[in-house]
N, C-alpha and C positions, 0 to 999 in steps of 0.2 A: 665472402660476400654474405649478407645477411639482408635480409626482406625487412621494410619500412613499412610500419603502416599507410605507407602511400602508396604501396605498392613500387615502389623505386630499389632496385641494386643501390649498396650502400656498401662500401668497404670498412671494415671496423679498423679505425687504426690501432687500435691498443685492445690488444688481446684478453687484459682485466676487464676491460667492459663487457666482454661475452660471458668469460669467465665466471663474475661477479655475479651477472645475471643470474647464471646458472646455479650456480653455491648459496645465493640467496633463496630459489628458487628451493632447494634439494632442502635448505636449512629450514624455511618454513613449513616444509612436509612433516619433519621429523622433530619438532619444535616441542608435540606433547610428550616426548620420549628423551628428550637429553637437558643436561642441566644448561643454569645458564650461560658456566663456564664454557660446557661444552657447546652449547650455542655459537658460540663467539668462536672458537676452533674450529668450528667446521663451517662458520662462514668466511673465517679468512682463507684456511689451508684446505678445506673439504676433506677434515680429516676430525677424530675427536677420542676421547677417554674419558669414562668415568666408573664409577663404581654403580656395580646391581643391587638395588634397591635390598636392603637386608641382609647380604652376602659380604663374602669379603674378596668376591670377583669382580677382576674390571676390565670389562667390555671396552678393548680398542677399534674403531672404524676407520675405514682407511677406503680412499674415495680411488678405485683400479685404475679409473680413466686419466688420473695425475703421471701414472706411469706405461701409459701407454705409446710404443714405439711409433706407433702410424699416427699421432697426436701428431700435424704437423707443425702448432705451435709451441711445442715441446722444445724443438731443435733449437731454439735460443737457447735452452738449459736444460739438455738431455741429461745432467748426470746428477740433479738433485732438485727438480723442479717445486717451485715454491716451499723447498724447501727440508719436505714430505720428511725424506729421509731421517733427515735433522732428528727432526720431531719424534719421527717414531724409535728412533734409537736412543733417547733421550725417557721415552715413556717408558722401554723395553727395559731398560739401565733401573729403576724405582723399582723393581716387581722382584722377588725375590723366586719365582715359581709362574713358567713359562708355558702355557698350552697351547700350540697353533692349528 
């Protein structure tokens, strides 16, 4: 349930609309700090990679609450939610020298 500005209980049917909210929310915080590309990755997936300004390191993010067990709307797709996974195996796979 989520709170209306009318003050009214409201059930969200579609779980991307809380979601979205939030990833737009989190995205605009962090907006003077990531490119545009990565903009755009962490408002779809809440997740991102780029390279540190001058360096030849790159800073992957990765949003913990995507895989989070007690996430109840997780349980639609406990074993690769939005995708996350994919993604980060995908960035890990580019890098030739791995620091965690």
């Amino acid at each position: 349930f989520f709170f209306s500005s009318r003050r009214r209980h409201t059930r969200c049917r579609e779980v991307s609309w809380a979601r979205r909210c939030v990833q737009e929310t989190a995205t605009d915080f962090w907006k003077p700090w990531l490119t545009p590309e990565s903009q755009k990755s962490h408002r779809e997936i809440g997740c991102y990679s780029q390279l540190h300004p001058g360096t030849s390191l790159r800073v992957i993010g990765i949003n913990p609450l995507v895989l989070d067990t007690m996430n109840e709307y997780l349980w639609k797709n406990s074993t690769n939610p939005y995708h996350v996974l994919t993604w980060l195996e995908a960035q890990l796979s580019k890098l030739s020298l791995i620091h965690i």
